[in-house]
C-alpha positions in Angstrom: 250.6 -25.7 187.8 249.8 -22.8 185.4 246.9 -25.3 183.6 245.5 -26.2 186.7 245.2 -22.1 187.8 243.9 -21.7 184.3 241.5 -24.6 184.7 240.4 -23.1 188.1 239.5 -19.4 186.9 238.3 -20.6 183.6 235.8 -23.0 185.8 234.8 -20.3 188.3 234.0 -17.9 185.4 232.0 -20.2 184.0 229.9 -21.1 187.4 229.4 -16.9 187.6 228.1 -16.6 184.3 225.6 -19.5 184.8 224.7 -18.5 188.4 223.8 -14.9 187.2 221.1 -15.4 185.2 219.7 -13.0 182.1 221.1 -9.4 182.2 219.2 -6.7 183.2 216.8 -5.2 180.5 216.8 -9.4 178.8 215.8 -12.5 178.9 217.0 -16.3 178.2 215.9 -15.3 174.7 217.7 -12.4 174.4 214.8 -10.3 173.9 214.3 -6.9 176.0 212.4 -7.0 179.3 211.0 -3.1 177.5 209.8 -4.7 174.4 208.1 -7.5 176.5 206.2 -4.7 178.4 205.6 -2.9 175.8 204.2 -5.7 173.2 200.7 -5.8 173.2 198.7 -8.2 175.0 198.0 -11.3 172.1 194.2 -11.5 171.0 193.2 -7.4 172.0 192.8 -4.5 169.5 196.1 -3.5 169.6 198.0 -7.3 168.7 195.6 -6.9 166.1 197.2 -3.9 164.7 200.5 -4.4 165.8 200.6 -7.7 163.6 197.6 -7.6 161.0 197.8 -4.1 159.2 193.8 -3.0 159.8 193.0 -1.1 156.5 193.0 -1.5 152.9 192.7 1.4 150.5 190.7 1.5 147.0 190.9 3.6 143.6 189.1 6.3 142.9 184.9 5.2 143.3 186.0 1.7 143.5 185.2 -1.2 145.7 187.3 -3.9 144.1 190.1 -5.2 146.0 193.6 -4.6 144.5 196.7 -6.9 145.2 197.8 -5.2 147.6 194.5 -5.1 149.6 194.8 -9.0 149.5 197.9 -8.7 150.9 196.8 -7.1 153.9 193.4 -9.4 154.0 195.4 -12.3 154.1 197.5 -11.3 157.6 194.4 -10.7 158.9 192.7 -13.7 157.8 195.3 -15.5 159.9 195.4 -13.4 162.6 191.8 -13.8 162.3 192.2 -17.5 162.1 194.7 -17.6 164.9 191.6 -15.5 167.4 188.7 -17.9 166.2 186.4 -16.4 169.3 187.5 -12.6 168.4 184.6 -10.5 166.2 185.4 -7.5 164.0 183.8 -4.9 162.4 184.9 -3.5 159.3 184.1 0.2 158.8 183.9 1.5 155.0 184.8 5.0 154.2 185.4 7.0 151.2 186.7 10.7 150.0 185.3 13.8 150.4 184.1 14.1 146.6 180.4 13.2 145.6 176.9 13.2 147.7 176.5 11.9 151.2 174.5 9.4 150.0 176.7 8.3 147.4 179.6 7.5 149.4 177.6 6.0 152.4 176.9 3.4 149.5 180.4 3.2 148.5 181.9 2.7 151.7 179.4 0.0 152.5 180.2 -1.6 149.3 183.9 -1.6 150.4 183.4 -2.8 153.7 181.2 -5.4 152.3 184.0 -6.2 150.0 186.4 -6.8 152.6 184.0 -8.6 154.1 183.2 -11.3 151.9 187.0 -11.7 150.8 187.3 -12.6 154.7 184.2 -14.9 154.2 186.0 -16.8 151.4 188.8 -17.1 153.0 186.8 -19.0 156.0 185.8 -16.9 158.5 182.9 -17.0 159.8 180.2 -14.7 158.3 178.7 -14.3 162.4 182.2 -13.1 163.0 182.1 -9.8 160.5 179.8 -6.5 161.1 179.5 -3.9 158.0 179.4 -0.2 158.5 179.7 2.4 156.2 180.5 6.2 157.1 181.3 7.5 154.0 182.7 10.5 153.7 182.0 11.6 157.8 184.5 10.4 159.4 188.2 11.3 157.1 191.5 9.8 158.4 193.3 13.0 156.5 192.0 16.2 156.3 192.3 18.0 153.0 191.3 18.4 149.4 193.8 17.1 147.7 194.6 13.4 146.3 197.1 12.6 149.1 193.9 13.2 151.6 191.5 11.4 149.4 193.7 8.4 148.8 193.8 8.1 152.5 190.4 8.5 153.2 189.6 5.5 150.5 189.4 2.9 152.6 188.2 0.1 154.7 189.8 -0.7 158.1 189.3 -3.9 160.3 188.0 -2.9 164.0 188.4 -5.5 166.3 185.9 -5.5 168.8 187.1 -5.4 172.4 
């Protein structure tokens, strides 16, 4: 008698916990119903940065890319990859120090860099504008070489 009584509630707990469904603030795959809300749409800007870091930094009056700037180019290479019909623009920029002129040129060769490392990797040329700003438009404001190794850099705009 007590197995069968066992049996019975064991049986009708097990019916409630399938006829409930996912718990509030979840789903079947345990993930949140906030972070679902909250995760950016796949394919926009913002998936793009969420998933592809957009920017790669460079030494002092340098355009070469570093290992760690490959790093970066190959997530977005994927991403890229992944969003064959989505165009970018990658935006050169450079520190403070030197001429406006110089550093327009610098930040174009950077961009152009990061370009053609994109290029290589198979992405369509069509795909990849180039624009430099050089010193005009700083991510960090400041003289000192936390501010300038910010603000030597190219970063990956996707076009929306």
């Amino acid at each position: 008698m007590k197995i069968s009584v066992l049996s019975v509630v064991a049986a009708s707990l097990l019916v409630a916990a399938c006829a409930s469904g996912p718990q509030e603030g979840g789903d079947a795959s345990g993930a949140g119903k906030g972070a679902a809300m909250n995760a950016p749409v796949p394919g926009t800007p913002e998936h793009f940065i969420a998933n592809a870091k957009d920017r790669v930094f460079f030494a002092f009056d340098r355009s070469d890319l570093d290992e760690s700037a490959v790093k970066t180019l190959m997530g977005q290479t994927a991403w890229l990859k992944t969003y064959p019909n989505t165009k970018v623009t990658v935006e050169g920029h450079a520190d403070e120090r030197g001429t406006r002129e110089y550093n327009l040129a610098l930040g174009e060769r950077r961009a152009n860099a990061v370009k053609q490392f994109l290029k290589a990797q198979g992405i369509a040329d069509a795909r990849v504008k180039v624009i430099s700003y050089g010193k005009e438009r700083p991510a960090v404001i400041g003289s000192n070489e936390y501010a300038w190794a910010q603000n030597r850099r190219a970063v990956t705009v996707v076009a929306k």
